[in-house]
C-alpha positions in Angstrom: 118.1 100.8 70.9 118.9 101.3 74.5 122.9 101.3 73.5 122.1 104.6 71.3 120.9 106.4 74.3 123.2 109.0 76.0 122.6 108.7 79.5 124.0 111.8 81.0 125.3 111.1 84.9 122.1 112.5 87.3 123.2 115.8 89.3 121.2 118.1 91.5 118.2 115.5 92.0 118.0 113.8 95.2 115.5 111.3 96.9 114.1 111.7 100.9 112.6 109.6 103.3 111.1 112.1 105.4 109.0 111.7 109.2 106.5 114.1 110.4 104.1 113.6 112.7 100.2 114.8 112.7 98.1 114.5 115.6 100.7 112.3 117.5 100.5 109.5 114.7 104.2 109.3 113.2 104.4 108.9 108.9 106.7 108.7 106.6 106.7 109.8 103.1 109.4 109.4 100.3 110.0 112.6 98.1 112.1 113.5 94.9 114.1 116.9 95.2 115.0 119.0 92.3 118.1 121.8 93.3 118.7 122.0 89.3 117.6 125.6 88.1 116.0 123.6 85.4 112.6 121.9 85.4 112.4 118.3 85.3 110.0 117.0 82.6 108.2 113.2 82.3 109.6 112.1 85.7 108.4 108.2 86.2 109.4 106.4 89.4 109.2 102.8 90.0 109.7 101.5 93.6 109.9 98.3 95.3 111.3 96.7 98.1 113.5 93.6 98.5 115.4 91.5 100.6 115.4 88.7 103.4 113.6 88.8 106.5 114.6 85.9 108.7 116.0 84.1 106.6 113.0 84.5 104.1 113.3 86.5 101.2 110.7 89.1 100.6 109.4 91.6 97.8 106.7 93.9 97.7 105.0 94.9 94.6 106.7 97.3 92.2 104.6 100.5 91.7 104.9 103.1 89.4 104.2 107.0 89.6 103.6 109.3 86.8 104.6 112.6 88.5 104.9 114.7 85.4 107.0 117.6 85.8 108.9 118.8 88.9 109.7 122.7 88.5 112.8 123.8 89.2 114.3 123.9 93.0 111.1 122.2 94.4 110.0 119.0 95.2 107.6 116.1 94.7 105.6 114.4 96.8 106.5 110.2 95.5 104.7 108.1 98.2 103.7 106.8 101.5 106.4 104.2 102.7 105.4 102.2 106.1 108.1 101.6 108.9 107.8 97.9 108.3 109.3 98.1 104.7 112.7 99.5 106.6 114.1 95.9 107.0 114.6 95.5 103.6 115.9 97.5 100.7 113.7 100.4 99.4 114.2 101.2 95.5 113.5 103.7 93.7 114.1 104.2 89.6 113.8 107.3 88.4 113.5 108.8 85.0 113.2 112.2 83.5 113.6 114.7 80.6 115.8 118.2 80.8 115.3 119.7 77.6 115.6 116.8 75.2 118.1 114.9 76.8 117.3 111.8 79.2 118.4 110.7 82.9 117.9 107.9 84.7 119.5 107.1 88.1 118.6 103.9 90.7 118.2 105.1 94.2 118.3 102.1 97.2 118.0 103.0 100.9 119.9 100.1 101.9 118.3 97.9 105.3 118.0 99.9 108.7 119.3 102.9 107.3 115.9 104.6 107.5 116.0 104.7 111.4 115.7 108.2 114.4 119.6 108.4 114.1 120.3 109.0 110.1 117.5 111.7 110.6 118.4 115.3 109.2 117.3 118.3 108.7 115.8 118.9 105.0 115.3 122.6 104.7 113.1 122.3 101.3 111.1 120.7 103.0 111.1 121.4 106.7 111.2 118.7 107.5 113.2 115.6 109.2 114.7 112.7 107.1 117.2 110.4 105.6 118.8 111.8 102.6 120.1 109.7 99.3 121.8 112.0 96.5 
């Protein structure tokens, strides 16, 4: 039963909404972080997006990524996110195995919070973006 789980609070694993640009066309991609000195093991994401749009309320289609294992103090490339999905809130679920021992933690970039002026600096990967710990 879901009651009989321990989860343990999340630490050390963040999510990114990063922008690059290659041959002048601007994208934006949406990575998980590990700074844990400990690999993470059977990570599953599910995102989707949600909210109202004048007046209208809107959802995308909730996706779901096997990504496996991240090692430890690297990163993982999650998905492609498109600028129009900015307007409303972007979630992502994450789950994953240290040892034996499961985490979980819900991640939501909140509406208009991916814009040019939350952008910062994410040295792991060198790139610029909105951070959510």
């Amino acid at each position: 039963m879901k009651k009989d789980i321990d989860f343990s609070p999340v630490t050390g694993v963040e999510l990114v909404i990063t922008r690059s640009e290659i041959e002048g066309e601007v994208l934006w991609d949406v990575y998980l972080i590990n700074k844990n000195l400990i690999e993470l093991e059977t990570v599953l994401i599910t995102s989707k997006g949600y909210g109202r749009i004048q007046g209208q309320d809107k959802e995308t289609s909730v996706l779901r990524h096997n990504i496996g294992r991240v090692e430890e103090q690297s990163f993982a490339r999650i998905e492609p996110i498109q600028p129009e999905l900015f307007r409303l809130n972007n979630e992502y679920w994450v789950s994953y195995f240290i040892v034996d021992q499961v985490f979980d933690k819900k991640f939501v970039f909140v509406p208009e919070s991916i814009q040019k002026e939350n952008l910062q600096y994410i040295p792991e990967l060198d790139l610029m973006g909105v951070r959510h710990a």
